[in-house]
Backbone as CSV, one residue per row, in Angstrom:
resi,resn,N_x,N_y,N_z,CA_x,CA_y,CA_z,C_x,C_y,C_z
1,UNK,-13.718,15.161,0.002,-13.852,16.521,0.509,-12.549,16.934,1.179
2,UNK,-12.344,18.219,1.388,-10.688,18.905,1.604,-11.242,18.819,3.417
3,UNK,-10.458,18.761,4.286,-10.980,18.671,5.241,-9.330,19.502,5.946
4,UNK,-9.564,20.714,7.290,-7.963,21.464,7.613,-7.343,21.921,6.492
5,UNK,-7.979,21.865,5.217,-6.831,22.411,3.901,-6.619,21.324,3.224
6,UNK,-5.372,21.112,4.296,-4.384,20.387,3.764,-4.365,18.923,3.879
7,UNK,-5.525,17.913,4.314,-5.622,16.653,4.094,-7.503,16.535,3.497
8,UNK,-7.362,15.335,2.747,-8.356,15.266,2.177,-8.975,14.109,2.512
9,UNK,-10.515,14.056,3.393,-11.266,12.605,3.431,-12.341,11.955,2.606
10,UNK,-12.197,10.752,2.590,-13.066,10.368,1.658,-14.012,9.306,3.107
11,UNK,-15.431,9.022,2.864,-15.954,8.266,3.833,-16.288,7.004,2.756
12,UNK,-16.344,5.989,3.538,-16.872,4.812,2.906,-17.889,3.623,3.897
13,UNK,-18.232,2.427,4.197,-18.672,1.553,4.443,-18.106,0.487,4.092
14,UNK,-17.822,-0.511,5.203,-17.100,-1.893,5.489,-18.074,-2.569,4.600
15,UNK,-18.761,-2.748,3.046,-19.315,-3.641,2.573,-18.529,-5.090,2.469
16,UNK,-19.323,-6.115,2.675,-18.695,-7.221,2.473,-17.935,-7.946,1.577
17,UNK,-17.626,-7.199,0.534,-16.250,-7.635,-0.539,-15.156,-6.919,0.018
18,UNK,-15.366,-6.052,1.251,-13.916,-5.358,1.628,-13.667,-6.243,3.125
19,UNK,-14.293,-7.067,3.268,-14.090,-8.227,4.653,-12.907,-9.549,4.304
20,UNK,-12.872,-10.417,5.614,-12.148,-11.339,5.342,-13.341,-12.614,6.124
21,UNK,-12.868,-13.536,6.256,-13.983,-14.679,6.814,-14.039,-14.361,8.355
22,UNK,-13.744,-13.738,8.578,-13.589,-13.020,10.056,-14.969,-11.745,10.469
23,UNK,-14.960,-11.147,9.071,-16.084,-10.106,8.976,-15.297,-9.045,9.558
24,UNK,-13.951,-8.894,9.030,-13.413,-7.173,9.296,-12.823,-6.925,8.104
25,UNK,-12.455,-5.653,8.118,-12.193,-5.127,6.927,-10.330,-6.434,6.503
26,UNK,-10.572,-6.252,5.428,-8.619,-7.378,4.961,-7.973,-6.230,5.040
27,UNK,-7.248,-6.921,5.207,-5.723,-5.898,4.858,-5.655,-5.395,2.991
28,UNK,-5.865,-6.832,2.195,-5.804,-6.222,1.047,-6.889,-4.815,0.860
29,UNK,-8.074,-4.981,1.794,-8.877,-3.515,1.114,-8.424,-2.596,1.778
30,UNK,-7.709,-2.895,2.816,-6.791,-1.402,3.255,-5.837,-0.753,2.150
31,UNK,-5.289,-1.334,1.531,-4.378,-1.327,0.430,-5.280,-0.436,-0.281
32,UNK,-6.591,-1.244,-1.018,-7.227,-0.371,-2.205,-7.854,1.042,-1.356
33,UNK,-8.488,0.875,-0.409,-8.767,2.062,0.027,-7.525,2.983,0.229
34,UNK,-6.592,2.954,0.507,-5.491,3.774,0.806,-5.403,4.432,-0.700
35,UNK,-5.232,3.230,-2.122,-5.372,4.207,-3.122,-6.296,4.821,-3.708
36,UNK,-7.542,4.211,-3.484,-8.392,4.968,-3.515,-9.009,6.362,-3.277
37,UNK,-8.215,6.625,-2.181,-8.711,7.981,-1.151,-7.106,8.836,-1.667
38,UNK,-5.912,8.299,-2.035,-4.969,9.348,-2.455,-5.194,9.395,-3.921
39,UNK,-5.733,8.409,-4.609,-6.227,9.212,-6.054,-7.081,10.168,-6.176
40,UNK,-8.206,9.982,-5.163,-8.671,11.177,-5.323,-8.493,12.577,-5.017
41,UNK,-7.148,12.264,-3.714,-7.119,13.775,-3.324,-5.891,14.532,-4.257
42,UNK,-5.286,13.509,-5.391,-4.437,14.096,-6.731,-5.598,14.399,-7.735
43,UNK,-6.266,13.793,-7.662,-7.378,13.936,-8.623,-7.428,15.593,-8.399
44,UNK,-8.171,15.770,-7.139,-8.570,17.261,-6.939,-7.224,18.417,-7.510
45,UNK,-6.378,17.883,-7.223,-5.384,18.785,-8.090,-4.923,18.760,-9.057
46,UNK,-5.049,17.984,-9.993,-4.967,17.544,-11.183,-3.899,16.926,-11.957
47,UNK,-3.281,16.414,-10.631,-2.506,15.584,-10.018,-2.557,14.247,-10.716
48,UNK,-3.823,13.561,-10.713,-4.344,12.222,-10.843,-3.857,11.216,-12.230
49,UNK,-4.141,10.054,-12.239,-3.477,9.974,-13.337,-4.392,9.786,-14.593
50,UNK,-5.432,10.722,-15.493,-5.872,11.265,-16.274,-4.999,12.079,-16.830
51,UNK,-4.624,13.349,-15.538,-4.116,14.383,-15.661,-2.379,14.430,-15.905
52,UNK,-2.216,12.978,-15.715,-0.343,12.885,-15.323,-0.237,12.163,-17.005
53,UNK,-1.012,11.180,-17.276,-0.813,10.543,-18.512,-0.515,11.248,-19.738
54,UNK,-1.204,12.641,-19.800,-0.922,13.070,-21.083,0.097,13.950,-21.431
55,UNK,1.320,13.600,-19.848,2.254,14.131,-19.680,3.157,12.380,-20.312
56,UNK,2.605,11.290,-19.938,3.129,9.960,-20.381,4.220,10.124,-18.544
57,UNK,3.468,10.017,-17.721,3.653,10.067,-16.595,2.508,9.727,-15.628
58,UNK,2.863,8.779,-14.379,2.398,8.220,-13.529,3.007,7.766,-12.197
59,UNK,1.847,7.790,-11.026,2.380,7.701,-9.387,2.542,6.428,-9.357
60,UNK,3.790,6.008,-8.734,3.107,4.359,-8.447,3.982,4.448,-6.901
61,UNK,3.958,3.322,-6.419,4.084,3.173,-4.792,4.794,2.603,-4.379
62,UNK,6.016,3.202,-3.677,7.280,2.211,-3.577,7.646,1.849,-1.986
63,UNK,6.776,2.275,-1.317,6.891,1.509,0.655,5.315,1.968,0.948
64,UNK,5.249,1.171,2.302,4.056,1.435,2.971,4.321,0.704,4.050
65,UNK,3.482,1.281,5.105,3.478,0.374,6.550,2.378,0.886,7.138
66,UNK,1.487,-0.335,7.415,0.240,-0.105,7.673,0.390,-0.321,9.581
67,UNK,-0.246,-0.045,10.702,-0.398,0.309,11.792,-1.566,-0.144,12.638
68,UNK,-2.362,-1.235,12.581,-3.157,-1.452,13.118,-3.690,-1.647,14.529
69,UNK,-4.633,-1.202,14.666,-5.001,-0.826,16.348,-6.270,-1.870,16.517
70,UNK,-6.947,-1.232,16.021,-8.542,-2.142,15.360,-8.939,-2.463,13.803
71,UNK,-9.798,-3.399,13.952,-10.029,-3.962,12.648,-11.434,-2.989,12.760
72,UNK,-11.702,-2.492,11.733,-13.948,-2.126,11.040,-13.863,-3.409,11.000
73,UNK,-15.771,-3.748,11.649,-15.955,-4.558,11.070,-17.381,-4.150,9.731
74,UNK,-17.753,-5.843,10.007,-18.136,-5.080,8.503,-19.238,-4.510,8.787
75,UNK,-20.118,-3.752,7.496,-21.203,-2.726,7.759,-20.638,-1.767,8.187
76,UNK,-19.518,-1.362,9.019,-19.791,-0.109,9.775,-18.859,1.104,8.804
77,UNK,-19.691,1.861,9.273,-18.857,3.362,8.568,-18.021,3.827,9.170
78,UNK,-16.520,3.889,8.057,-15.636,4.680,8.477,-14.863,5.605,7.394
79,UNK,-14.375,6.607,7.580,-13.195,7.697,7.072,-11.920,7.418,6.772
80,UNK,-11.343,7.677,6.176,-9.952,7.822,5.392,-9.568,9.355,5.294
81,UNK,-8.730,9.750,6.172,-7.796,11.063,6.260,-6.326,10.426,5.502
82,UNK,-6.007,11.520,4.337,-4.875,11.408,3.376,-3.910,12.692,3.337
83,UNK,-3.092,12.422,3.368,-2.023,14.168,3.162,-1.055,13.707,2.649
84,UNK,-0.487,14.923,2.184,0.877,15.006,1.492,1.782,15.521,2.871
85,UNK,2.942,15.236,3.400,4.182,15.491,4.002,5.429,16.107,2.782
86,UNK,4.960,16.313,1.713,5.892,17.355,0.823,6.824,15.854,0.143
87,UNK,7.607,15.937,-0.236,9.350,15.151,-0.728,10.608,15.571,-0.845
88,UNK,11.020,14.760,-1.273,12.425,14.422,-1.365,13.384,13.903,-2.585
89,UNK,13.815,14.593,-3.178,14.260,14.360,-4.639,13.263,13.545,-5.408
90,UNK,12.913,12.549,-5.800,12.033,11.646,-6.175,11.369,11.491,-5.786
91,UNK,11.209,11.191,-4.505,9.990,10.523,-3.456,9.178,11.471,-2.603
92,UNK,7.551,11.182,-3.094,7.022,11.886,-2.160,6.571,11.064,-1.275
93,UNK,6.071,11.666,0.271,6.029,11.152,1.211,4.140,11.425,1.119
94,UNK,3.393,10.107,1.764,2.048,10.628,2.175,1.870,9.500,2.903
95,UNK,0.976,10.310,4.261,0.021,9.573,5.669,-1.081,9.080,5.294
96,UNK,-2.133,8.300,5.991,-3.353,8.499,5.996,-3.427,7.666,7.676
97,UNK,-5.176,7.672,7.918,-5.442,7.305,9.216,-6.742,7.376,9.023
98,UNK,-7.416,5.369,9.383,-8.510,5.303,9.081,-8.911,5.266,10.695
99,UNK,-10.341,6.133,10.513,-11.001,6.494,11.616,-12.225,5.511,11.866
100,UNK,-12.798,5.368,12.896,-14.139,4.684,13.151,-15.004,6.035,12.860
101,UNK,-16.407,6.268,12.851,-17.686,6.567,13.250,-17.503,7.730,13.780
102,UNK,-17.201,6.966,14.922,-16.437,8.393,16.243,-15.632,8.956,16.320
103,UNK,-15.112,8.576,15.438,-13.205,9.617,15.219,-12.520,8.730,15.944
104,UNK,-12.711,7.283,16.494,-10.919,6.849,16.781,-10.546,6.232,15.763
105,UNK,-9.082,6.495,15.841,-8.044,6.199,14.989,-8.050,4.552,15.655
106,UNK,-8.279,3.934,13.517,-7.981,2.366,13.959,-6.928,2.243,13.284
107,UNK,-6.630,2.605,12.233,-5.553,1.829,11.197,-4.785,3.529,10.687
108,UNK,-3.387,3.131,11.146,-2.771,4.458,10.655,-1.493,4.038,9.230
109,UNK,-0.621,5.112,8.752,-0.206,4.448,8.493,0.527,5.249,7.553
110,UNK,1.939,4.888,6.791,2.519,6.163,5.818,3.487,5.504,4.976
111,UNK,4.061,5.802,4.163,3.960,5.537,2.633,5.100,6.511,1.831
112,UNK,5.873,5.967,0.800,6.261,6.791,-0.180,6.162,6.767,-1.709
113,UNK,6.035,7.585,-2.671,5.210,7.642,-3.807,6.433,8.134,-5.092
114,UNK,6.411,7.497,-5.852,7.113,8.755,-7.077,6.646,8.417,-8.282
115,UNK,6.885,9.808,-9.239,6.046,9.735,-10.544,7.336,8.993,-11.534
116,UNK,6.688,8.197,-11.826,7.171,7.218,-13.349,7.175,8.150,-14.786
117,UNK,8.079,7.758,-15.528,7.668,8.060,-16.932,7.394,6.984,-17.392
118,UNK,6.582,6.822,-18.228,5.207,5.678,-18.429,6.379,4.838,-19.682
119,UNK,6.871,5.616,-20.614,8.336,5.060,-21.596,8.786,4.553,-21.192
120,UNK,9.859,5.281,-20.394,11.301,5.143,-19.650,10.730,3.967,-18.700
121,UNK,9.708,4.596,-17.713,10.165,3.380,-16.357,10.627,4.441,-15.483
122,UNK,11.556,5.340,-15.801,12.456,5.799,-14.767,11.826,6.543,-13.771
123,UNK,12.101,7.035,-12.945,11.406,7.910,-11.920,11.532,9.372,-11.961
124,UNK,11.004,10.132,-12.173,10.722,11.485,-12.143,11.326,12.690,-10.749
125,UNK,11.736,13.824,-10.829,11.728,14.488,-9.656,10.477,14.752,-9.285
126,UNK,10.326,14.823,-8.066,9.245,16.121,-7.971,8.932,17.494,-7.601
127,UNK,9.863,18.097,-7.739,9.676,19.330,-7.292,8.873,20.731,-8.261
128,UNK,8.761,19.842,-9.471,7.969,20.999,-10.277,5.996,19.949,-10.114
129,UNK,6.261,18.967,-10.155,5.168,18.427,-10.014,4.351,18.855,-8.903
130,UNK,4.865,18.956,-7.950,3.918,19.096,-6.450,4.427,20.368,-6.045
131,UNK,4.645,21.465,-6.981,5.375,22.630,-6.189,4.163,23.499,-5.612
132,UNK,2.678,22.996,-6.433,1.379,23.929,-5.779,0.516,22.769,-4.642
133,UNK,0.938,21.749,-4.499,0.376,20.775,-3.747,0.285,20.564,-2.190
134,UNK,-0.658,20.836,-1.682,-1.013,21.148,0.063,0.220,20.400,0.571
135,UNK,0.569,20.709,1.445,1.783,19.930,2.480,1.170,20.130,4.136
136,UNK,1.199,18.830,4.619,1.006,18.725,5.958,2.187,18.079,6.927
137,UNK,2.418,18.987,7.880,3.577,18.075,8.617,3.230,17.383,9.244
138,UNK,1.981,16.940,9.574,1.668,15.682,10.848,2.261,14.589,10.637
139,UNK,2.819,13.642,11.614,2.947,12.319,11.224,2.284,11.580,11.810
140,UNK,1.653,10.676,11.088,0.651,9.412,11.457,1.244,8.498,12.309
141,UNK,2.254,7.902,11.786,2.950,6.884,12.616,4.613,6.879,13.115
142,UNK,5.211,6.631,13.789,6.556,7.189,14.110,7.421,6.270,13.108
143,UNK,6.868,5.466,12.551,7.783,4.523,11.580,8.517,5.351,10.881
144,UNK,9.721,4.781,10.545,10.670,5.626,9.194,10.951,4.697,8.281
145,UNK,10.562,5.195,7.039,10.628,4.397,6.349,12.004,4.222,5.523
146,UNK,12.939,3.310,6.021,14.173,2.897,5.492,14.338,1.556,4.370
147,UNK,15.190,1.194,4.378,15.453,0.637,3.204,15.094,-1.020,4.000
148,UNK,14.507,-1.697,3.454,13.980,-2.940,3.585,15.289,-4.475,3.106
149,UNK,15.952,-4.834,4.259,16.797,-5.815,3.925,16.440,-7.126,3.822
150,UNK,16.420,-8.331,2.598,15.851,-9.716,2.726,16.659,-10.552,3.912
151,UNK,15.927,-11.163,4.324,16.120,-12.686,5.267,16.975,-13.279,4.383
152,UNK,18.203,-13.989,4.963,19.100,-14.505,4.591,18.478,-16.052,3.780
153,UNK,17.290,-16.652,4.365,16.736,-17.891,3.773,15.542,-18.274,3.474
154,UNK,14.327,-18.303,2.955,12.892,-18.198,2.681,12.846,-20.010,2.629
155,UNK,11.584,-20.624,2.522,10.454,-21.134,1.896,9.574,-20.651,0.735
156,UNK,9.582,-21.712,0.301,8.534,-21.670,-1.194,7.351,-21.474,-0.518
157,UNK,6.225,-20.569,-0.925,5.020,-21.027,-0.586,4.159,-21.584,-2.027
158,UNK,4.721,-20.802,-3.287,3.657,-21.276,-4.354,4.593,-20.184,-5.588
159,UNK,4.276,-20.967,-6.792,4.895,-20.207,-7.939,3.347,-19.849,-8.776
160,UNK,3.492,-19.062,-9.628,2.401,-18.845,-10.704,2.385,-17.508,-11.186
161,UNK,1.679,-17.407,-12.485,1.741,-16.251,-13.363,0.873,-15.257,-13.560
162,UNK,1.724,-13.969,-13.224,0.535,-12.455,-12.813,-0.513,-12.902,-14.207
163,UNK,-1.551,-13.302,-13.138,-2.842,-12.853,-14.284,-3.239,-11.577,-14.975
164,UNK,-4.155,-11.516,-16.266,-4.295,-10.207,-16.387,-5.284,-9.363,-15.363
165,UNK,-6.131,-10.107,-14.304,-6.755,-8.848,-13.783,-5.663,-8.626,-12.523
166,UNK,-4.793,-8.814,-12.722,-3.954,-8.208,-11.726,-3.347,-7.241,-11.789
167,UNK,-3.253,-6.173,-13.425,-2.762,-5.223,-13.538,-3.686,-4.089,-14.163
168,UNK,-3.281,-3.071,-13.312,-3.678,-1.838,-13.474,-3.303,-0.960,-14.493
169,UNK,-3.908,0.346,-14.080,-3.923,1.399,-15.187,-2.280,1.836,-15.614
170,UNK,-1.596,1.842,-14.523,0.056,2.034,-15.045,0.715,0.856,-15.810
171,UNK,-0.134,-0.098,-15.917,0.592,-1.131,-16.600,1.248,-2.143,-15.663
172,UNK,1.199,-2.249,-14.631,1.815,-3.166,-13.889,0.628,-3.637,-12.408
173,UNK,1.117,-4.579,-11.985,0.637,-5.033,-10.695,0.196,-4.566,-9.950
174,UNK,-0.981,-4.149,-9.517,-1.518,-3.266,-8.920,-1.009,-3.332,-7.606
175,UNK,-0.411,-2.540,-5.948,0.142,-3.051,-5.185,-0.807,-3.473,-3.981
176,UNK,-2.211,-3.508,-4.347,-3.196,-4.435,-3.371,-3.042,-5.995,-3.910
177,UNK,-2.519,-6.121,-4.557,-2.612,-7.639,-5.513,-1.744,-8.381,-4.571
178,UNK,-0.448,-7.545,-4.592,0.387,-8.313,-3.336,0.289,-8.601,-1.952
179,UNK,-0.586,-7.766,-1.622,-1.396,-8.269,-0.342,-2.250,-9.493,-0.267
180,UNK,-2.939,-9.585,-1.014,-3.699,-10.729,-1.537,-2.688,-12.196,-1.523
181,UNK,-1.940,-12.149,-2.522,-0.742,-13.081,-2.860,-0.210,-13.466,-1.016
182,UNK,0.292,-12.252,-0.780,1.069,-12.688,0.976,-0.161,-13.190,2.407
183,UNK,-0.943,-12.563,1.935,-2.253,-13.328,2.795,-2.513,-14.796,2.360
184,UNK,-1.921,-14.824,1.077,-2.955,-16.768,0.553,-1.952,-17.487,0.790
185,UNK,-0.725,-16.969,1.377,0.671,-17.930,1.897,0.970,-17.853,2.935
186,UNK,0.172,-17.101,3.866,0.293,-17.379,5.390,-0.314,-19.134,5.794
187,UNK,0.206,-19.900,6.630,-0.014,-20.537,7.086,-1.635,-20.762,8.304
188,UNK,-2.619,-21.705,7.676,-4.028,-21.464,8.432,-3.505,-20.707,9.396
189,UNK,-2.831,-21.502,10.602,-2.596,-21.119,11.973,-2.487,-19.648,12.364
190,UNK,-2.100,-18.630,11.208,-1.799,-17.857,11.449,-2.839,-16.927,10.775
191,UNK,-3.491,-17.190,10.148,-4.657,-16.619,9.373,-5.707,-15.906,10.098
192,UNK,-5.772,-16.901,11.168,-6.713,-16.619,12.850,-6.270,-15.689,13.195
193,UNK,-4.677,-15.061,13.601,-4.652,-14.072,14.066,-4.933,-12.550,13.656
194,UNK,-4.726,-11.358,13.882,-5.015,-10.333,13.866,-3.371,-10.035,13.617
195,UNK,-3.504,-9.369,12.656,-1.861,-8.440,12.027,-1.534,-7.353,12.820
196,UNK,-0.868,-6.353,13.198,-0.640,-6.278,13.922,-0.113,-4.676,12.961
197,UNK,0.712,-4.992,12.036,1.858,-4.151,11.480,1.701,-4.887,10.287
198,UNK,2.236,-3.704,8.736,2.617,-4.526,7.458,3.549,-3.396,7.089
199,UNK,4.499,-4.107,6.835,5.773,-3.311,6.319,5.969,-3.975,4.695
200,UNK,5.981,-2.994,3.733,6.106,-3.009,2.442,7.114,-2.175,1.482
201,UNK,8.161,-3.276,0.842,8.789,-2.532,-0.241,8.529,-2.889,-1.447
202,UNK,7.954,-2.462,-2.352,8.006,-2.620,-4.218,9.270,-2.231,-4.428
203,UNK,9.751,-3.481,-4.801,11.081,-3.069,-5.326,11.333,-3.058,-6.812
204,UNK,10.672,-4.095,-7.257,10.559,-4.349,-9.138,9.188,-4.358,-9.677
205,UNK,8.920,-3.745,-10.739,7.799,-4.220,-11.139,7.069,-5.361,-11.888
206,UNK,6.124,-5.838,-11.463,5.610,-7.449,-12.052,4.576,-6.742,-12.931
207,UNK,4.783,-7.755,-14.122,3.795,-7.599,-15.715,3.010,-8.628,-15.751
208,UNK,2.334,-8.862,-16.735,1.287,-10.102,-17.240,2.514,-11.094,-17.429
209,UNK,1.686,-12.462,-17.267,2.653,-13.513,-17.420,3.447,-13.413,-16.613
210,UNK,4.121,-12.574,-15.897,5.611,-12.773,-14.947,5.248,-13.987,-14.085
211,UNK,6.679,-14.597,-13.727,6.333,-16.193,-13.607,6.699,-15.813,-11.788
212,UNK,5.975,-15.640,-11.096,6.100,-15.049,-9.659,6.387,-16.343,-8.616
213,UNK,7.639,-16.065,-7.469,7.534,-17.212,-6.512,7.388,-16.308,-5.629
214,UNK,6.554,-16.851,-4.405,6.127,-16.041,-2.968,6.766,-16.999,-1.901
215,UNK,7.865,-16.267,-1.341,8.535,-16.953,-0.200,8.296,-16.496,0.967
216,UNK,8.171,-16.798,2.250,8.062,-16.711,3.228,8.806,-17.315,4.470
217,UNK,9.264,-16.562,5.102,10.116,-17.533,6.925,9.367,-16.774,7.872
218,UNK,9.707,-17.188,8.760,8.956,-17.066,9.975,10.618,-16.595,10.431
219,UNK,10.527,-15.749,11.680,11.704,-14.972,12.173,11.189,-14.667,14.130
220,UNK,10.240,-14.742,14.327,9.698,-14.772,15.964,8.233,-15.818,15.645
221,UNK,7.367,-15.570,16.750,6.767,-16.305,16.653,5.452,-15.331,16.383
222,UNK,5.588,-14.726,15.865,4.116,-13.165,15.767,4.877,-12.562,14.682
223,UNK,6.513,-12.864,14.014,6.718,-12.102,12.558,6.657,-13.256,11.525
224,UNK,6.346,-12.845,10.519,6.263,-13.190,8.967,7.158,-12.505,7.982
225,UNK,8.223,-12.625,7.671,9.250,-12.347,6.351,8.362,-12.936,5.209
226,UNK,8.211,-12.123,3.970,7.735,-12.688,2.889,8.942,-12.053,1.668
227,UNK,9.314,-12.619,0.811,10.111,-12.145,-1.035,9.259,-12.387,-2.055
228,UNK,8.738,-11.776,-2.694,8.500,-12.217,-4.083,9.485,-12.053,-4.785
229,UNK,9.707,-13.294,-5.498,10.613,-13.194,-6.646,9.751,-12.959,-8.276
230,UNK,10.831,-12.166,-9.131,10.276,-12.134,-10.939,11.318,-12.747,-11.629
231,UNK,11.447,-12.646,-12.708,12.674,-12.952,-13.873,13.799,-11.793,-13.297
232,UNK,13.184,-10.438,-12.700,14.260,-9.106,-12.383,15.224,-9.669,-10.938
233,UNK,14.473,-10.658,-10.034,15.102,-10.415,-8.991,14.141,-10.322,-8.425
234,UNK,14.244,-9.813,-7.057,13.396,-9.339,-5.966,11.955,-8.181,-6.525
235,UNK,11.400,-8.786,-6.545,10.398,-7.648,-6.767,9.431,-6.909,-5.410
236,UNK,9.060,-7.923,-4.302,8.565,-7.201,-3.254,8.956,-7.358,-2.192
237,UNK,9.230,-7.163,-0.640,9.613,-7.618,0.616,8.743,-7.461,1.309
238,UNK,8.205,-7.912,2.355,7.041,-7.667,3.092,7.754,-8.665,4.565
239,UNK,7.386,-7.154,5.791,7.321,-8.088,7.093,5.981,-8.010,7.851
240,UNK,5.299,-8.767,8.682,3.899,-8.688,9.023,3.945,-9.211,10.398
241,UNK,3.770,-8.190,11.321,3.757,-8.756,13.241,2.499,-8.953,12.796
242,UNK,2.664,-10.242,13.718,0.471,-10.632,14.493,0.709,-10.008,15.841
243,UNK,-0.560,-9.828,16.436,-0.332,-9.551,17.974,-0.981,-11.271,18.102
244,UNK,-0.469,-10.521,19.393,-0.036,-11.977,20.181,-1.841,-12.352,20.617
């Protein structure tokens, strides 16, 4: 539903495939809910990718940084508020901010997006694409999203090959998959804690078969540096505070 115009909510329920052994919502279903709730509000404009494909064009997701305050736990009902912040040559910018019940803000969080040509690969402008598309100036979180530099030295945590249910409708890696992957290489000890922050760059895209290594260092004692490596190079970066 359009909710102020210009951001669109979708409501859902903490069912227990969107938990962790903890009984709160994972981080990976923050991921799918996040795309979940901005496909649909492209959907409504016809935006979505039904509507982008038979252009042989598609959104895919190149940063994110998630903001956590509180975890849902499970069972309980909560909201997903989504907007567009307009773009920038290529890149569009979009917020969201998952709410409890009551309207507090638990998990905030913002993101940048650009349309693919589904051929090429290459990235698209957008300024004829989104030139009728709601724009909201709020910002969710004060983060800016800059360019993501690797740790000079990693650890192996595990090698192995993108399965096929790991890829989606654009043809590539869906980017909740990598959440998944960087959660199953945290160390127990740290599994216990509560995240805090997730900072995310897609830098390359991973296919079926790609022969993937997931590295990880430790850099304080509450951050997590993670690299995925492909055959391309760097394909993802990820940093992750726990609170203390």
């Amino acid at each position: 539903m359009v909710t102020e115009q210009t951001k669109w909510q979708e409501n859902y329920k903490v069912h227990s495939f969107l938990t962790d052994r903890y009984c709160r919502l994972s981080i990976p279903a923050v991921s799918q809910l996040f795309q979940e709730t901005a496909e649909a509000h492209t959907n409504a404009y016809d935006m979505g990718y039904h509507s982008m494909i038979k252009d042989n064009k598609a959104w895919v997701l190149l940063r994110v940084y998630y903001e956590i305050t509180d975890y849902p736990d499970i069972y309980t009902d909560i909201s997903m508020q989504t907007w567009s912040r307009g773009f920038k040559g290529v890149t569009a910018l979009r917020d969201f901010v998952i709410q409890s019940a009551d309207g507090r803000a638990m998990i905030k969080g913002t993101s940048t997006w650009c349309v693919i040509d589904m051929l090429s690969r290459y990235p698209q402008r957008c300024d004829k694409i989104m030139e009728h598309f709601p724009k909201n100036d709020d910002v969710a979180t004060d983060k800016v999203l800059g360019k993501m530099v690797p740790c000079e030295d990693y650890d192996t945590a595990f090698e192995f090959k993108v399965p096929f249910m790991a890829i989606d409708k654009a043809q590539h890696t869906n980017n909740a998959m990598y959440m998944r992957w960087i959660m199953n290489a945290l160390p127990c000890d740290m599994q216990e804690k509560a995240i805090k922050s997730v900072d995310i760059s897609y830098v390359h895209e991973t296919k079926m078969d790609d022969t993937i290594t997931v590295q990880y260092t430790k850099t304080d004692d509450n951050v997590y540096n993670f690299r995925l490596l492909n055959s391309s190079g760097v394909a993802m970066l990820c940093t992750t505070t726990f609170k203390n």
